[in-house]
C-alpha positions in Angstrom: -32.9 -10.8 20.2 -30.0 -8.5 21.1 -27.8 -11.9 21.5 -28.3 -12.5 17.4 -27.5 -9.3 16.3 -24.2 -9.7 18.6 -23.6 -13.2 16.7 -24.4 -10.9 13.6 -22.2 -8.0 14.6 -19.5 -10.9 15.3 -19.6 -12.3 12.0 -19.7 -9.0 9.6 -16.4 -8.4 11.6 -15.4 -11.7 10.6 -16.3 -10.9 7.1 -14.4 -7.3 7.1 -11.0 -8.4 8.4 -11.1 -11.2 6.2 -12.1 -9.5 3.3 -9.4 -6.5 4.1 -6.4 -8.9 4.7 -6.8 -9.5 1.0 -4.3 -8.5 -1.8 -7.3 -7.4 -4.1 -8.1 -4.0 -3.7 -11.9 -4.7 -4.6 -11.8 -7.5 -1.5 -10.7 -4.5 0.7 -13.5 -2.5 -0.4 -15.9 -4.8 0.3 -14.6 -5.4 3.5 -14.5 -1.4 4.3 -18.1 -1.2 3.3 -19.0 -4.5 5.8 -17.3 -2.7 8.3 -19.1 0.2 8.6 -21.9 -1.8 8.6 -20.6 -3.9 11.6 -19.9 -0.6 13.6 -23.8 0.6 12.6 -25.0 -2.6 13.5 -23.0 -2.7 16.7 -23.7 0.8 17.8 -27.2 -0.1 17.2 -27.2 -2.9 19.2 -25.5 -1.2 22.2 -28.6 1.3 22.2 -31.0 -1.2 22.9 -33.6 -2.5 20.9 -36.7 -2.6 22.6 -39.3 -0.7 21.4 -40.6 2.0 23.8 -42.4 5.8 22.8 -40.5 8.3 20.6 -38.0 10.6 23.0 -40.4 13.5 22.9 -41.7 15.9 25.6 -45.5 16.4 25.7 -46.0 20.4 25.1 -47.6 20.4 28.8 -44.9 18.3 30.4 -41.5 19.4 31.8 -39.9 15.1 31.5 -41.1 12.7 29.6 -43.8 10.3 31.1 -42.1 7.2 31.0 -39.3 5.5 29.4 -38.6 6.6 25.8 -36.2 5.7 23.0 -32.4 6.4 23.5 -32.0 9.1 20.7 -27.8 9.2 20.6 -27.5 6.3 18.8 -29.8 6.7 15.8 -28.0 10.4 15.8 -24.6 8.2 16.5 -25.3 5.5 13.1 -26.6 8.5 11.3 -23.3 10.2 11.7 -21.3 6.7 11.0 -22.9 6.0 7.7 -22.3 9.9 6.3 -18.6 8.9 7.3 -18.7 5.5 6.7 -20.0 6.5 2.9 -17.8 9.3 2.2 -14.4 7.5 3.7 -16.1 4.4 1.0 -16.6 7.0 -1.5 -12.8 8.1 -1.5 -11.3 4.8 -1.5 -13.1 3.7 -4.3 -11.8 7.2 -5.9 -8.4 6.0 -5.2 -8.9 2.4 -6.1 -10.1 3.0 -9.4 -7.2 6.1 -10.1 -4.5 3.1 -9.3 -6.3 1.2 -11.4 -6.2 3.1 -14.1 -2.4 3.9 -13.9 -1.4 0.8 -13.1 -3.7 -1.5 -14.9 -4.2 -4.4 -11.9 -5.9 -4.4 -8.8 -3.5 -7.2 -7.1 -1.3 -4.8 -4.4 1.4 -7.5 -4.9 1.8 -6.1 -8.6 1.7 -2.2 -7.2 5.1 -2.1 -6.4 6.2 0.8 -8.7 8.8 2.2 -6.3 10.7 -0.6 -5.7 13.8 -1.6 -8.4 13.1 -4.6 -10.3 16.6 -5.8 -10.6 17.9 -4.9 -7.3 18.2 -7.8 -4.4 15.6 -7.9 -1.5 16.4 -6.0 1.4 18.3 -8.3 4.2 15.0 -9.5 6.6 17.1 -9.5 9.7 19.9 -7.9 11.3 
């Protein structure tokens, strides 16, 4: 089982670099929004995924009894996907602000800083 959600966690990785290499700023989006899910997914699958009896103590017990759930990484993804939304939440903020001033999502037609009718800069020295 863990061995699919590795192929899993392999291939939303896949997906997000591929996605971010784009020139579209929605593509890069996306591929922040796979991302975080890859990192969820991965953190998840490092915490095992057996299923075994909630971590809690028994009100008569000082330790538990036997083995329990590992409780760091459901506090771990619950911590990535509060980030995960909020760093999604202000790129789409800034995407859609860029948008609006510079009517085009394609990065290669962004270039407002650069002179039109100037020459390239020299690629090598």
């Amino acid at each position: 089982m863990e061995a699919w959600f590795a192929l899993l966690v392999g291939i939303f990785f896949t997906v997000a670099v591929y996605l971010m290499l784009s020139k579209f700023i929605i593509r890069v989006l996306l591929g922040v929004a796979v991302l975080g899910n890859a990192v969820n997914l991965l953190i998840f699958t490092g915490g095992r995924l057996t299923r075994e009896v909630p971590p809690v103590i028994a009100g008569d017990a000082e330790v538990l009894a036997g083995p329990a759930a590992n409780a760091l990484p459901q506090a771990l993804i619950l911590t990535a996907i509060v980030i995960s939304f909020s760093f999604f939440a202000f790129l789409l903020v800034l995407s859609w602000r860029a948008y609006d001033d510079l009517k085009t999502d394609n990065t290669d037609e962004m270039r407002v800083a650069e002179p039109v009718n100037e020459p390239a800069p020299p690629l090598g020295y």
